[in-house]
C-alpha positions as CSV (number, residue, x, y, z in Angstrom):
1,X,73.0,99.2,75.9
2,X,72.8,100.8,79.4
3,X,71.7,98.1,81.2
4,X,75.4,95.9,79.7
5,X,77.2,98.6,80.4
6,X,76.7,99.7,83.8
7,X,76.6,96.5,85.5
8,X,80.2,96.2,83.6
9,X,81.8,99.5,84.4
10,X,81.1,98.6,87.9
11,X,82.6,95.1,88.1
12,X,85.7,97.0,86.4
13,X,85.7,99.8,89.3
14,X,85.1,97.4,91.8
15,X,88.2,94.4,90.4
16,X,90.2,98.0,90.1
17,X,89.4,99.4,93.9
18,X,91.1,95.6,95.0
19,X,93.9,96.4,92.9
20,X,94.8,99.2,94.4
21,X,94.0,97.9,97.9
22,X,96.3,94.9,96.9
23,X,98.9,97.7,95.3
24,X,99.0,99.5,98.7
25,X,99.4,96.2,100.8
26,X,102.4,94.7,98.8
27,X,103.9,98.4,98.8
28,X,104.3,97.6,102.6
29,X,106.4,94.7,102.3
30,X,107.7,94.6,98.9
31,X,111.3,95.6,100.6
32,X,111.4,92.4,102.5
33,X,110.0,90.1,100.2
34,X,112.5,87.8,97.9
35,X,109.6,85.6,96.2
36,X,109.8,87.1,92.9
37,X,106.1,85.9,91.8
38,X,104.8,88.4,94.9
39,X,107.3,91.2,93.2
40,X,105.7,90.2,89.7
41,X,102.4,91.2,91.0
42,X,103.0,94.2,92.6
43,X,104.9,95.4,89.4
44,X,101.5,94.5,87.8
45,X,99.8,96.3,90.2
46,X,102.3,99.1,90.0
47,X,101.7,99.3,86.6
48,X,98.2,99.4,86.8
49,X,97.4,101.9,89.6
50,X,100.8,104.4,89.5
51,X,99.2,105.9,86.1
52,X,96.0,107.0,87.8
53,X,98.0,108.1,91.1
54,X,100.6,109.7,89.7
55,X,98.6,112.9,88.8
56,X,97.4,112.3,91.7
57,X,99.9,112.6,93.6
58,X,100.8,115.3,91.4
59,X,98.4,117.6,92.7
60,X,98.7,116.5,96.6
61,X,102.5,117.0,97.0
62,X,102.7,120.0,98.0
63,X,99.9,119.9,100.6
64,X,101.2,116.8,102.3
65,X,105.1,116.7,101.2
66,X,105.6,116.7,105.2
67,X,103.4,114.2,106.4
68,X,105.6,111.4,105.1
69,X,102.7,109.4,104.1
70,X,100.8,108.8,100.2
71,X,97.1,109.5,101.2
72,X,96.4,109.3,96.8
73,X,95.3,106.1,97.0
74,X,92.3,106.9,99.7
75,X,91.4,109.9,97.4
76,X,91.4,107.3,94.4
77,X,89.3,104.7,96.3
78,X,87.0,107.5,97.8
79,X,86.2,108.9,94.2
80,X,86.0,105.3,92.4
81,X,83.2,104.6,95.3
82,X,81.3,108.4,94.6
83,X,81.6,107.2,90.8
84,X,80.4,103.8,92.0
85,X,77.5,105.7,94.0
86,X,77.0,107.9,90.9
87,X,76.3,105.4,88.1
88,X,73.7,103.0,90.4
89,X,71.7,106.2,90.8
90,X,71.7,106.3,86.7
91,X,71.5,102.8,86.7
């Protein structure tokens, strides 16, 4: 059963670290942007990635309220690759 699973929980992490890479870019340009496919998938993205963030976020507001700049989504990419790191050692 381990040897499904792992090798699938890391595919998911991995498709899930390019979401929120592609969540982040389209966050970017979204203002300027009229196509309303490219604001369909960010508001896919948005809805995937803002529930794991927004705790997130949560927690880091009051340490970088004046920096005027999300950093939760490096945190969230930095721990999915430690989890990554974490399950091909159990692996």
């Amino acid at each position: 059963m381990g040897n499904v699973l792992i090798p699938l929980i890391l595919e998911v992490i991995r498709i899930y670290i390019w979401i929120v890479i592609a969540n982040v870019a389209l966050s970017w340009f979204i203002g300027g942007i009229r196509n309303m496919t490219v604001r369909r998938i960010y508001w896919i993205t948005n809805a995937l990635v803002d529930p794991v963030l927004a705790p997130l976020r949560n927690v880091l507001a009051p340490m970088t309220r004046n920096f005027g700049i999300d950093i939760s989504p490096i945190i969230l990419i930095v721990f999915l690759h430690i989890l990554q790191r974490m399950l091909i050692t159990i692996w």
